[in-house]
N, C-alpha and C positions, 0 to 999 in steps of 0.2 A: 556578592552577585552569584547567581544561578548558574550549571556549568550550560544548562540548555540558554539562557540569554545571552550567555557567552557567545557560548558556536552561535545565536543567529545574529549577533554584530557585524558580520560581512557583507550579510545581506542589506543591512540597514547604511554601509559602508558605499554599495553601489548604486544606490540614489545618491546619496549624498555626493559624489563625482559625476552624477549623469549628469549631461552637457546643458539640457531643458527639462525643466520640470514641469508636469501642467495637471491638474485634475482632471480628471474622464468625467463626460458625461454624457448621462444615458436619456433618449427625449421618451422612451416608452417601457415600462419592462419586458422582460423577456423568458419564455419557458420557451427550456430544449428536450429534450428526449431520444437516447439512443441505444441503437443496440452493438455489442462486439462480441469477436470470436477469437481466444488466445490460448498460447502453449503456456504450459507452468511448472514451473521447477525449484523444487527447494533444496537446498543440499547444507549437510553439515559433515565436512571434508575429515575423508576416513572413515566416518560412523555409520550414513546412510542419505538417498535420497528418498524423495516424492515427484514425481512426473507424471504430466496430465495423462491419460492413455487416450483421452477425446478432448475436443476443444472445451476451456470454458466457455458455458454463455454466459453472457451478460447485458443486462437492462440498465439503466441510469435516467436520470433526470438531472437537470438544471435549471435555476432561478436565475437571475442577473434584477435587481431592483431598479426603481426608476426614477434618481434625483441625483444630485452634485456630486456625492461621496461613494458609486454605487459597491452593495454588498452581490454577492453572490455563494449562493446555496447550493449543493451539489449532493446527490447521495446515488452508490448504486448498488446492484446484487449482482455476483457470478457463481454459476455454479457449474460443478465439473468432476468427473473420477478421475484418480490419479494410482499409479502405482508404486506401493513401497518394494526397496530394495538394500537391503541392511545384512538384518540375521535371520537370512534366508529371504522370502520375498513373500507380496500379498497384492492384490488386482482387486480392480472395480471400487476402490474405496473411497463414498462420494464426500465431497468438496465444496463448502458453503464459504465465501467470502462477501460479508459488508461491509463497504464504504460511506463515511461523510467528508465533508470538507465546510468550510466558508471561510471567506476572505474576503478583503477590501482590494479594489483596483485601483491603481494609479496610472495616470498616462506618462509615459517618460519616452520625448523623442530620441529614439526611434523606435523604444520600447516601448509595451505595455507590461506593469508589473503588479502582480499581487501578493502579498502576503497574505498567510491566512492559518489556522487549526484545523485539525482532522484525526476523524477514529478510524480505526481501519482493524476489523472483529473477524476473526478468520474458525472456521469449527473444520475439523479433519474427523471424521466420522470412522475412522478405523477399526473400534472394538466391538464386539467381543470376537476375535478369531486367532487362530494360530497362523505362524509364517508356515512356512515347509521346511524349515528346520523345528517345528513344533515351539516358538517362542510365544508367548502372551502377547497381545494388542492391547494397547486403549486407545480409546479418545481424548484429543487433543484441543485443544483452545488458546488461541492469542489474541491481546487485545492492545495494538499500541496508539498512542496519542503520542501526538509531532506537531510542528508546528514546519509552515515550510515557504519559500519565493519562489515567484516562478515568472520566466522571461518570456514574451514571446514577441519575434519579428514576424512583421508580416513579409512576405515576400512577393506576391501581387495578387491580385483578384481573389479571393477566396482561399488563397495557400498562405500559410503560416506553420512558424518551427515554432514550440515552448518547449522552456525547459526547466523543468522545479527540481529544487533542492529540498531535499527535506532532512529536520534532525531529530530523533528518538527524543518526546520529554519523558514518556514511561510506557515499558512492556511490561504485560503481564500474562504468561503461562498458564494453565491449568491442563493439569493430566489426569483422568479419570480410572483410577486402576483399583477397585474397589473391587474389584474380582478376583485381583490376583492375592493370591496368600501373604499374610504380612503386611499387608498395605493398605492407606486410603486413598481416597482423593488428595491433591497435595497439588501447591502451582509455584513459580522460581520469578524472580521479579529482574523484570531484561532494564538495565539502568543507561545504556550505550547503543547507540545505531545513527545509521544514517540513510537516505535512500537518494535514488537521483532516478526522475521519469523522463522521456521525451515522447515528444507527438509531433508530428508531419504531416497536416493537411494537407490535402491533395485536389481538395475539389471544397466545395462547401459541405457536401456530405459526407466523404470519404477521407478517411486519415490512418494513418499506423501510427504504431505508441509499442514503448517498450517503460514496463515499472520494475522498479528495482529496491532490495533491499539488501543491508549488510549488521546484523547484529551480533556483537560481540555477546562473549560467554556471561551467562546468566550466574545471579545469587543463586547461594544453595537452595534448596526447597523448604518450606515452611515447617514442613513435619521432621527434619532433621533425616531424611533417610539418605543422606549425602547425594541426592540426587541433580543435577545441574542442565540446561541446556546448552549446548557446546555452540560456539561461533558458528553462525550460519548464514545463508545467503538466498534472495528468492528471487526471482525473474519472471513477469507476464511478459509473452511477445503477441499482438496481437493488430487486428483491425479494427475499425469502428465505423458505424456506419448513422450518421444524425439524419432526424425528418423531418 
């Protein structure tokens, strides 16, 4: 057995003890659309951060289908400049993150629960420049696929709490340093992480959300330049706002 089916047997542990079980159903489908505004921070402890210096924006969309089993579809874009702060430091450096998901819904009283898959493709637009201690930049790339549950209570009229769990099935790096002496292209393959999101309706249109991630230290790199990504950790804190 898989170590990623592994970790999500807990998931699949807390249906199995919820009190009632029942399938959702949906009498029409459903598209959402929204926009939010968030801080972001990446850090890998000791070596260096990424911090937005402006908010990300962000667009999304949502599907919800419309029969006995229903699917839903989710995909969005933010984007944002962030500052590095390492060996020496670098500003304005812009910030491309996209999201998908899909999952199936189930009703579970007093839950509603989904499981589901998701890509989540992030570019850091950093090179070609020097910090101000004169070090090289590249550009950077991650791309992780997870699989993940997620709870949510309602709490009355238009308020509700979720909360997903998600487990790294595979990251993949790519670092573009084709400029600097010595070196090409080259990307480290992330085998371990985990995330944990929450969101806080507030209204029917208005909610906070905080996304998280935590991945542990990366395989070497493909071209043997002993190169690794070290344990790191990232954080959207943000609003949202649905139409």
């Amino acid at each position: 057995m898989s170590r990623s089916i592994k970790n999500f047997i807990p998931y699949l542990a807390l249906l199995a003890f919820a009190p009632t079980v029942g399938i959702a159903q949906v009498s029409e489908s459903r598209l959402s659309t929204y926009f939010d505004a968030s801080y972001y921070a990446y850090e890998e402890p000791n070596v260096m951060t990424k911090k937005s210096s402006i908010p990300l924006i962000g667009l999304g969309v949502g599907y919800t289908s419309a029969h006995n089993y229903p699917i839903s579809v989710n995909a969005s874009i933010n984007l944002g400049q962030t500052a590095y702060e390492g060996t020496g430091t670098t500003n304005n450096d812009p910030l491309y993150i996209l999201k998908g998901e899909i999952s199936k819904q189930i009703a579970i009283s007093p839950l509603s629960v989904k499981f589901g898959y998701g890509l989540r493709y992030l570019y850091d637009d950093w090179g070609i420049k020097k910090t101000t201690t004169n070090y090289d930049t590249y550009d950077r790339s991650t791309l992780y696929s997870y699989i993940f549950a997620s709870f949510t209570r309602k709490l009355k009229a238009n308020q509700f709490v979720t909360f997903k769990l998600k487990t790294l099935m595979n990251g993949k790096q790519k670092i573009f340093i084709d400029h600097v002496n010595a070196y090409q292209k080259t990307s480290m393959t992330q085998k371990r992480g985990f995330g944990i999101d929450v969101e806080w309706a507030m209204s029917e249109q208005l909610s906070l959300f905080a996304e998280s991630w935590k991945i542990k230290e990366s395989e070497p790199d493909a071209k043997d330049y002993g190169l690794i990504e070290p344990e790191n950790t990232t954080i959207q804190l943000g609003f949202r706002h649905r139409f």
